[in-house]
C-alpha positions, 0 to 999 in steps of 0.5 A: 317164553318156554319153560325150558328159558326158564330152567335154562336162566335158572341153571346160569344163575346159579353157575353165575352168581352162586359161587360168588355169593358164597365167596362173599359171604364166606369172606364176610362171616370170616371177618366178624367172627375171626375175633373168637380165633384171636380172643385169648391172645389179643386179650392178653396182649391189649389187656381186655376184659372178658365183658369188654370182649363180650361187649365188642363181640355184640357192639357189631350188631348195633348199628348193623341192625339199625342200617339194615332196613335202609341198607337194602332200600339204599340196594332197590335204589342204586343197584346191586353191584356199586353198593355190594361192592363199594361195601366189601371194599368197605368191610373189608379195610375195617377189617384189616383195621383190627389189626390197629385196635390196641385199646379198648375204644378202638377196639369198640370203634372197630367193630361197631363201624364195622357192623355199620358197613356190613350191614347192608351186606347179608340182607341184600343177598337174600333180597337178591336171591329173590330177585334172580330165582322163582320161589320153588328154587330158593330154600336150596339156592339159600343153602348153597349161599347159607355154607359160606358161614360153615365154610368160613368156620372150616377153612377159616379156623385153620387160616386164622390158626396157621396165621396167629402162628406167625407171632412175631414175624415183623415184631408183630402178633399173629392176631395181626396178620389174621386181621389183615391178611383176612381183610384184605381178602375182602378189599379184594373180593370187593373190587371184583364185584364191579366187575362181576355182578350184575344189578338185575336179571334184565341187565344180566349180560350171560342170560339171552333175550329169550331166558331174561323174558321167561325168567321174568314173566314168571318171578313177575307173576309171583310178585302179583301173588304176594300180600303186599309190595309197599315197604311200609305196609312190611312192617306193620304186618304182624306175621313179618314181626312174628318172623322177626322174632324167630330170627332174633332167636336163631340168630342169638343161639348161633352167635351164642356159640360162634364166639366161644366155639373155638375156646370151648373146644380148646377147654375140651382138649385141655390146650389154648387156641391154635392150630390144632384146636382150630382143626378140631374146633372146625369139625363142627362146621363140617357137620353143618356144611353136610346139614346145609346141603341136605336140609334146605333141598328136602325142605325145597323137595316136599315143599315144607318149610314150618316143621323142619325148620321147627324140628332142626332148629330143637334139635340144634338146641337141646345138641348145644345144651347138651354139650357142656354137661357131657365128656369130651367126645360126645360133646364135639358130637353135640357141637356137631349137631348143633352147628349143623342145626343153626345153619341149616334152618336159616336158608329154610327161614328165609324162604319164608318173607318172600311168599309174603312181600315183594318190592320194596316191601320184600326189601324193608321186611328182609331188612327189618327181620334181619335187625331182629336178627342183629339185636340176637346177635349183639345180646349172645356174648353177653347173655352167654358170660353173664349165664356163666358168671351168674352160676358160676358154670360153664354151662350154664351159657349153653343151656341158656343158649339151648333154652332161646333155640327151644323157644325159637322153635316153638314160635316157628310152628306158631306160624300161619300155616298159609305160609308155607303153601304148596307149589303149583303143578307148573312150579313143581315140574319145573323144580322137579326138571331142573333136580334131574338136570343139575343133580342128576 
């Protein structure tokens, strides 16, 4: 039980389980934001209002927030390979199903059943991370996990722009093909998971006896540092709700400008959504992947996580606003900073649950931040079109948007500064060990 078993379990779990964490996850963003990609099109051929797209756009997150807490308790229970991929397959069917949804009611139906599957999803992987990885590694192992949304918004937009050009092939519309092309990828990705994942890393059949007992011994002496473990006492701690509402801001600014990304940037240049305007519109995502990269490692190097989640979520939020009162140019390079922004704090976020709960109490308060974080993504669309239309100004959505992430912000440095505590000297060597080996 050495500190190199350690190091050693860390540096396979990252080869192991991080790149199919991303892919999941790139696959899983894909499919519930792919409707902004088809939004003018498939209104146009299904004759949807834009409330009512505004509505479908945020009826996802209602029984994805409701589900969330159970979700991952349904995880502890079970384990995580049968119920991450019995719900990949899942989401990924209902997915393909868009391509059905001609009707409003269908369409309604689609994304809220949709939510319902995918629920289980995104805060099962954050419970995971903390099951596979001690304390100091997971604000960078998060930001690793955290560029599958920019990388389903960069490789993504041009997928979803090449397959709306297939109008026509078959009699059908090129909204069509990118439903089902895009969820079938999941049913796919899916199946693979009961082949690949394991549930725990006692059951982890690339770790040896030695790496599987260190790793352990220490994530077992973090839980015992934790406040609580019990799943009712997660919710009835003020500092959880405190967290829940900061998620519910993030996570209404950046859904604020997921759906409407890619026909604002089609504004910009003067077009309609395709191709070349989704190359364009994923130029942004760029950015982010470059934020999400940097940022949750300086976060992880100076073990500070309140001021620069603080800070980078301001500078999101005055870029977005900023963004619908500038030209052309300098508004793609506000939507830069502002995609780099909200993607970037969220892995450093969630480093935060974790130095408070563990067990099952790590599991209900993941699940009940992230339904804050639902209920933001539900009430973006709407909030953003009723802004417009409210102002008659497009802008006035944006700096609607601006206004959530400012007071986002500012309930992150309203936190309990205890924590953000710093690591031990045994922690830090450890991090310190393991930069030098994997980055050189």
């Amino acid at each position: 039980m050495t500190m190199s078993s350690v190091e050693t379990a860390v540096r396979k779990n990252r080869w192991r389980l991080i790149p199919f964490m991303l892919a999941l996850y790139v696959l899983a963003f894909l499919d519930r934001s792919n409707i902004g990609f088809a939004k003018e099109a498939f209104q146009l051929d299904t004759g949807l209002s834009d409330d009512v797209y505004a509505l479908g756009a945020g009826i996802f997150f209602v029984l994805y927030a409701v589900l969330g807490v159970p979700a991952n308790l349904i995880l502890h229970r079970w384990g995580a390979r049968r119920w991450i991929g019995t719900i990949t397959v899942l989401w990924g069917l209902l997915s393909a199903g868009m391509a059905f949804a001609d009707t409003e009611a269908k369409f309604l139906l689609v994304r809220l059943f949709l939510g319902a599957v995918e629920a289980g999803f995104f805060p099962g992987m954050i419970y995971l991370t903390a099951l596979w990885f001690p304390r100091e590694y997971r604000a960078g192992v998060m930001g690793l996990f955290y560029m599958g949304a920019p990388l389903a918004l960069t490789l993504g937009s041009p997928l979803s722009g090449a397959l709306l050009e297939m109008q026509g092939i078959l009699g059908q519309p090129g909204w069509f093909w990118m439903f089902v092309v895009e969820g079938l990828l999941a049913v796919v990705a899916g199946l693979f998971t009961f082949v690949w994942l394991d549930d725990t890393p006692a059951k982890a059949r690339f770790l040896s006896a030695d790496e599987k007992q260190a790793l352990q011994d220490c994530l077992n002496e973090e839980e015992r540092q934790t406040a609580t473990s019990r799943s009712a006492d997660a919710i009835r701690n003020p500092q959880v709700w405190h967290l829940a509402l900061i998620y519910l801001a993030i996570q209404a600014a950046v859904y604020g400008l997921i759906f409407f990304l890619p026909t604002q940037v089609a504004a910009l240049l003067g077009t309609e959504v395709g191709f070349w305007a989704s190359v364009v519109a994923s130029i942004p995502w760029v950015a982010a992947l470059l934020g999400t990269w940097f940022i949750p490692r300086l976060s992880d190097r100076i073990d500070e996580r309140r001021h620069i989640a603080a800070l980078t979520l301001l500078a999101a939020g005055l870029a977005v606003g900023a963004s619908g009162l500038v030209s052309p140019l300098l508004a793609i390079i506000a939507l830069c900073i502002a995609a780099a922004g909200f993607i970037a704090v969220q892995p450093v976020f969630w480093t935060l649950p974790s130095r408070l709960l563990s067990g099952t109490a790590l599991a209900a308060g993941i699940g009940f931040i992230n339904m804050f974080g639902a209920i933001g993504g539900f009430v973006a669309p709407i909030i953003r079109v009723r802004a417009d239309a409210l102002f008659n100004d497009k802008a006035a959505g944006l700096l609607t948007l601006a206004g959530i992430a400012v007071l986002g912000s500012l309930f992150i440095w309203g936190l309990n500064k205890s924590g953000a505590s710093p690591r031990s000297a045994g922690q830090a060597r450890r991090y310190e060990a393991q930069q030098e080996s994997q980055y050189g």
